[in-house]
C-alpha positions as CSV (number, residue, x, y, z in Angstrom):
1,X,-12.0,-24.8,-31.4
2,X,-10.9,-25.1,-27.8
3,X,-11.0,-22.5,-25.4
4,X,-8.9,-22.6,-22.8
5,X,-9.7,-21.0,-19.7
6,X,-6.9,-18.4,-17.6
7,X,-7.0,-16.2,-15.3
8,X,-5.9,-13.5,-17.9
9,X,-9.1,-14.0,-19.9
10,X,-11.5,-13.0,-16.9
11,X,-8.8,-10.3,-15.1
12,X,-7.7,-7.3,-16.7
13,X,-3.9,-6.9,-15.5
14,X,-3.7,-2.9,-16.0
15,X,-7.0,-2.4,-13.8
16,X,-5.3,-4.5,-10.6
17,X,-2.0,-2.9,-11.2
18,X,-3.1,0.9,-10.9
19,X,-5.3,0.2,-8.5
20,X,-2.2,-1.6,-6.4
21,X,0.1,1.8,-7.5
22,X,-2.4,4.1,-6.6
23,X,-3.5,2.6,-3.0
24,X,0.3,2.4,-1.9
25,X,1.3,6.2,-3.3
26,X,-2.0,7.4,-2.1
27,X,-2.0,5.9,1.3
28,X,-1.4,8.3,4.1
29,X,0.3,5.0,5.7
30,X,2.3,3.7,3.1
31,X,5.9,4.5,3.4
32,X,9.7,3.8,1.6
33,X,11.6,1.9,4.0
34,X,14.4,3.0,5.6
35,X,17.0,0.9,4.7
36,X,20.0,3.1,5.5
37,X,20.9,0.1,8.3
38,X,19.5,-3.1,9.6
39,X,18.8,-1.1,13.2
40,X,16.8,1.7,11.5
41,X,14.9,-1.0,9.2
42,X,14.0,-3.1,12.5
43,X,12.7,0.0,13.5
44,X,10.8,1.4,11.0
45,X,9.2,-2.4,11.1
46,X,8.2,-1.9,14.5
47,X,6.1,1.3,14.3
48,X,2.6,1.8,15.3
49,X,0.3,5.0,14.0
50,X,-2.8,6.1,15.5
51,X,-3.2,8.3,12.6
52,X,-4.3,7.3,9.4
53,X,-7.9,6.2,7.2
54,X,-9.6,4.5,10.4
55,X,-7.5,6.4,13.2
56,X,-6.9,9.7,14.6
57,X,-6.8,13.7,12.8
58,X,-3.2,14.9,13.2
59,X,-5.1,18.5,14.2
60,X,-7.9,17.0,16.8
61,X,-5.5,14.8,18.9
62,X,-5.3,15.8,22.0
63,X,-3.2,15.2,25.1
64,X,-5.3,12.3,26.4
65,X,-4.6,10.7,23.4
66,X,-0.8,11.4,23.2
67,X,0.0,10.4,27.1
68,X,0.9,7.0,28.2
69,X,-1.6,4.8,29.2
70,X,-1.2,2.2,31.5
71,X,-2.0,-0.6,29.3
72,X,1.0,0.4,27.3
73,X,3.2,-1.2,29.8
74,X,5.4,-3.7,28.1
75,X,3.4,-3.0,25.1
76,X,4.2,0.3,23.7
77,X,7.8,1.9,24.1
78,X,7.3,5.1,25.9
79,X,10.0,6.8,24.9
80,X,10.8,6.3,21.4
81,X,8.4,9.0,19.4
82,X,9.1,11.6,17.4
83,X,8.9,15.1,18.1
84,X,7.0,18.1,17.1
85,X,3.2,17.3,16.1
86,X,3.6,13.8,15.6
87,X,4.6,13.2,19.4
88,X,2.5,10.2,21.0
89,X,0.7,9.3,17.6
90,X,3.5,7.2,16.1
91,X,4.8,4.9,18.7
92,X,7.1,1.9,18.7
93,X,6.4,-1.5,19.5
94,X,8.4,-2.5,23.0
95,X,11.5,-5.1,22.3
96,X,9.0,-7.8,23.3
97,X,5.8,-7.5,22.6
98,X,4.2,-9.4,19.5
99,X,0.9,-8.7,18.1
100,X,-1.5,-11.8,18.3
101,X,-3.9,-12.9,16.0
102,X,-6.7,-10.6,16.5
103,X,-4.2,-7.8,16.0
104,X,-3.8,-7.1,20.0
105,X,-0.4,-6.0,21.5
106,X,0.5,-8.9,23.8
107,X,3.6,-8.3,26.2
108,X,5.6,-11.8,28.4
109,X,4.7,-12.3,31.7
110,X,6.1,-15.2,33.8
111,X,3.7,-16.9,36.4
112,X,4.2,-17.4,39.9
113,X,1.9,-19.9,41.6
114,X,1.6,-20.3,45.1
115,X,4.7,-18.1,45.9
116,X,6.9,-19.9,43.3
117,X,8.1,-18.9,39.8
118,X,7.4,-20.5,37.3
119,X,9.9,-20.5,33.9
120,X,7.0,-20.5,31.4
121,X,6.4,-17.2,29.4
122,X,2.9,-16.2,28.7
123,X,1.9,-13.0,26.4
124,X,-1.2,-11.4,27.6
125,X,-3.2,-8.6,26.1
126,X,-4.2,-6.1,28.2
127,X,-8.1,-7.2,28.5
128,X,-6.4,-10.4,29.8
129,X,-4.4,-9.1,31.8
130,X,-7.1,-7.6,34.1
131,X,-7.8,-11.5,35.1
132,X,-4.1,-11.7,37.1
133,X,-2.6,-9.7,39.8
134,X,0.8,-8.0,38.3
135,X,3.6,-7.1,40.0
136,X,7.1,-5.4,39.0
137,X,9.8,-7.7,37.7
138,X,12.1,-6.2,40.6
């Protein structure tokens, strides 16, 4: 008699699969793609929710929260979000900012050092941005 062991024998496959089924049809986050074209599936990639399990009440938000902030700046686009109720609480990443590892919006900054600019690109998050003097890319 030899007993073999698998994961099958210790896991029950039904209770992980509802439990999978139920968290993404229940999840005020979860969401079908929209694949009608590779533009609006880029963009649907890209969004950003303050609202949610964790976040912000659709009903207490107010305008402070909705407004642009200035760490935003290269971060967050300020311009594409919907209308209506929803305005300011889903956002869209900028074209270049990237989320680092600790999940903070970074945007590309080039540095200049003693009056000369240098070609290196360097993402900063907006706590280390505070360290450097910024100025306008005009």
């Amino acid at each position: 008699f030899f007993f073999f062991i698998f994961p099958k024998n210790f896991i029950n496959s039904k209770i992980i699969t509802a439990y999978f089924k139920n968290f993404f049809i229940s999840n005020p986050l979860s969401q079908f793609m929209n694949q009608n074209n590779l533009l609006s599936e880029i963009t649907h990639k890209r969004r950003i929710s303050a609202l949610g399990p964790g976040g912000l009440i659709l009903e207490r938000a107010g305008f402070e929260v909705r407004d642009v902030h200035s760490t935003h700046y290269g971060r967050i686009c300020p311009i594409e979000t919907p209308e209506g109720p929803n305005i300011g609480l889903i956002n869209s990443l900028s074209i270049y900012s990237q989320i680092n590892k600790y999940g903070l919006l970074e945007t590309p900054y080039r540095l200049v050092k003693n009056g000369i600019l240098n070609n290196k690109i360097c993402y900063l998050s907006s706590i280390e941005e505070e360290k450097f003097i910024i100025a306008q890319a005009n």
